[in-house]
N, C-alpha and C positions, 0 to 999 in steps of 0.2 A: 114714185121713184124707187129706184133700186134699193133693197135694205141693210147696201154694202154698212161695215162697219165704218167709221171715221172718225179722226182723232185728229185736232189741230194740236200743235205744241207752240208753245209761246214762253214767254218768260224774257228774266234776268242775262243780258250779253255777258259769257262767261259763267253760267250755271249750269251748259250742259246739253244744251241742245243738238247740236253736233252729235254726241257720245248717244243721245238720246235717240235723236233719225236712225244713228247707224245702226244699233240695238233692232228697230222695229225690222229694219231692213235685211237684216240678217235674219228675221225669225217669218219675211214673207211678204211683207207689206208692201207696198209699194208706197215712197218717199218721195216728198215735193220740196225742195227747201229753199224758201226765201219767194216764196208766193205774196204780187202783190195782193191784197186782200179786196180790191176789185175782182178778182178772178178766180172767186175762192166758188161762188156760184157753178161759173163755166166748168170750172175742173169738176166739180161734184156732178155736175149734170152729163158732162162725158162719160167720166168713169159708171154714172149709171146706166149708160147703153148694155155694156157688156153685163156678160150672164155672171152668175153669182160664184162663180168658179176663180174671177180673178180675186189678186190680193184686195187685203185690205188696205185700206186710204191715211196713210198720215201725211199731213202737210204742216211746215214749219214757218207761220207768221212772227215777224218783229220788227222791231226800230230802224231794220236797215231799209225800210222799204220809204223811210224817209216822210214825205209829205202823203203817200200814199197811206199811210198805215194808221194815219186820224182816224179812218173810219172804219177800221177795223171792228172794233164792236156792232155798228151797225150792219155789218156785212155777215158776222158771224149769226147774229140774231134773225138774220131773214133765212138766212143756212138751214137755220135750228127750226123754221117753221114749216121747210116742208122735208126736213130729214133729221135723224136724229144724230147730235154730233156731240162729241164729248172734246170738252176744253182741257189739257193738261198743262197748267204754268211753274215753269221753271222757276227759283230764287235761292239764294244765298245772303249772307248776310255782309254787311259793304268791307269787310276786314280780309272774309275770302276772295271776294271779287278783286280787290284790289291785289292780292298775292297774284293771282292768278294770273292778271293782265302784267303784271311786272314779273312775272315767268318767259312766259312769251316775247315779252316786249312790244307790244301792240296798244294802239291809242283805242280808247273806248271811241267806238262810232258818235259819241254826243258830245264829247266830252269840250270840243273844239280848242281854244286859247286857253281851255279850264287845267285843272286836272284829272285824275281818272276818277275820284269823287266824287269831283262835280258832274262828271258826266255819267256815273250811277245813281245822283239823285235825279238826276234827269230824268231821265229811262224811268225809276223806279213812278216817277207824276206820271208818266203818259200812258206808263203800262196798267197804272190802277183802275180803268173800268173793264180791261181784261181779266184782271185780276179777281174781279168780284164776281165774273160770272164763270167759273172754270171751275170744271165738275172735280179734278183734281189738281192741288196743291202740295206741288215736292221741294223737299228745301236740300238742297246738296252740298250743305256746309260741311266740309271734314269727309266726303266720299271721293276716291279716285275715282278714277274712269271705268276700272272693273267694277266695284263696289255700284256705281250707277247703273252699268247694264246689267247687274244679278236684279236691282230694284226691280228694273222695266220688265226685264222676265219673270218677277213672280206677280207683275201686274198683267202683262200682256199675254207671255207662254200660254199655250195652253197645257189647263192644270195646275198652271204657277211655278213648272217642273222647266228647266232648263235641258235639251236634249243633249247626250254624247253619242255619236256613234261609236264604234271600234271596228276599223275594218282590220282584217287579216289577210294579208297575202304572200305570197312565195316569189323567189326570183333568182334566177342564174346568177351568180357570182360573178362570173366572167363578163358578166355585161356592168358590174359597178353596183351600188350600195342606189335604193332611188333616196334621191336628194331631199322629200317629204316624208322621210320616215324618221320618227323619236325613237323609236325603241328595237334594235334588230339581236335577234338570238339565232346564236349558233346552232344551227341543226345539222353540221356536216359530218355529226357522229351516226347517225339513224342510218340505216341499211337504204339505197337510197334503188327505187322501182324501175329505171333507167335499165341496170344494168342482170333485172330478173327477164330473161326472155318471153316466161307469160302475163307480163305485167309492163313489158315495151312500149308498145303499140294501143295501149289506152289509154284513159285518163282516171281520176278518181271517183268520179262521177258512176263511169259507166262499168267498173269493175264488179264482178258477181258475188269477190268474197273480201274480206277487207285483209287489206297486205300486212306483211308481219313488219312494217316499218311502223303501221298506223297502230297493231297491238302488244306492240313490244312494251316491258315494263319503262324501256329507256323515254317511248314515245311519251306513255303517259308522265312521267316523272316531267319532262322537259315541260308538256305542255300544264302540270300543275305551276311550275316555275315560270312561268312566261306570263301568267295569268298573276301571278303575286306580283309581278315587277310593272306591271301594265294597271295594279286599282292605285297606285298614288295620282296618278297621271289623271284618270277616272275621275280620282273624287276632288285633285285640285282644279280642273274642268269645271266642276259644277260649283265647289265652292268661290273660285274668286272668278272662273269665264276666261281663264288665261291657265294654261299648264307649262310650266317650266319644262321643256324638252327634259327625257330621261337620255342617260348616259348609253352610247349603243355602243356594243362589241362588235370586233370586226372581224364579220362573219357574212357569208351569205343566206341568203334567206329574209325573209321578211312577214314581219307581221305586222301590219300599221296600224294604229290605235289612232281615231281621226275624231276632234271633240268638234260639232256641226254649231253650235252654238256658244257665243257668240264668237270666239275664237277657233282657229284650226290647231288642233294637238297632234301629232301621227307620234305613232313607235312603231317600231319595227321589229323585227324577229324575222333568222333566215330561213328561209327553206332550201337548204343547200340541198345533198345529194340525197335525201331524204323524200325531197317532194319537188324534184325538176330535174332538168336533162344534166348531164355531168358540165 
């Protein structure tokens, strides 16, 4: 069989799993969630048709699969004999689960005529030969949502490094501010290459010398300044996976600063009369 990579997740209802798919899923994977565990076979044996170029495999077994998820261990264990599969089990301890579902306001799937207690000692009996054979053990007492998926990216990322993009781009005024940009700068002071006659009719790209808007002291000045107001955004991206939008000035032009993992960050900066059509 194929030597895609695989990863069941399983665990505690209310510890995370959800937050945990979406994490893998965002960084590539391709996500199953709520597989009975009958089918955990089928799915693995399809997904190894294809060439080794697709994602990799995570799939999310648990209690909701009802009568069907008895046999979940043995299904896993035949999984494991003719591919290598790694078990990751969710849990918490019954103080935060119980917050958590009285957040929401949602009844534990076991819980039935009990309370939500009762229906995490439940869970916690039927999940324990899961439990014993799961190559990892994460406990997410006192972690948000971000705080979870920083975990899964220094387990799963490659490198252990969460990515940021930053894109930068430019944009006519007159057509409106784009609505996914964080961060936008004024550039409508910069001599702008529209209105140079041997600088009309090209673009930046193809230009033979560089314009005095791109070497002016003003150019560089802005763009060390755009660069300082764009690393908080950067490094709140990596630290919590969520960037609080920065404050944009109203201006045209654009610079988008866009965080690819696990969250979308943009900032913007204009490229008014500097670097587009008047």
């Amino acid at each position: 069989m194929n030597a895609r990579e695989i990863v069941i997740i399983t665990g505690m209802s209310g510890a995370g799993r959800t937050t945990v798919a979406n994490a893998l899923e965002d960084l590539g994977w391709f996500v199953v969630d709520n597989l009975p565990p009958t089918m955990l076979k089928a799915l693995v044996r399809t997904a190894a048709t294809g060439d080794s170029t697709e994602p990799k495999l995570a799939i999310v077994v648990d209690v909701r699969g009802g009568a069907l998820f008895d046999d979940a261990k043995r299904f896993v264990e035949m999984l494991r004999a003719e591919q290598t599969v790694r078990v990751l089990f969710l849990e918490a301890s019954d103080a935060e689960l119980v917050r958590r579902y009285e957040q929401v306001r949602r009844p534990h799937p076991l819980q039935g005529d009990g309370t939500i207690l009762d229906g995490i000692r439940t869970e916690r009996t039927r999940l324990e030969p899961l439990r014993g054979m799961a190559d990892e053990l994460l406990d997410t007492t006192g972690l948000n949502p971000h705080q979870l998926t920083r975990r899964v990216g220094e387990r799963f990322a490659p490198g252990g490094e969460l990515e940021v993009t930053l894109t930068v781009m430019s944009f006519g005024f007159k057509y409106g501010l784009p609505v996914d940009a964080d961060l936008i700068a004024d550039m409508r002071f910069l001599p702008n290459p529209f209105w140079m006659p041997e600088l009309r009719a090209t673009t930046a790209p193809s230009r033979s010398s560089p314009s005095t808007c791109c070497t002016s002291r003003a150019r560089r000045s802005s763009r060390t300044a755009t660069s300082r107001r764009s690393r908080p955004c950067s490094r709140g991206s990596r630290a919590r996976t969520s960037c609080t939008p920065c404050s944009a000035s109203a201006a045209p032009a654009a610079s988008t600063a866009r965080s690819r993992w696990p969250s979308t960050s943009r900032s913007a900066s204009p490229a008014g009369p500097g670097c587009g059509s008047p």
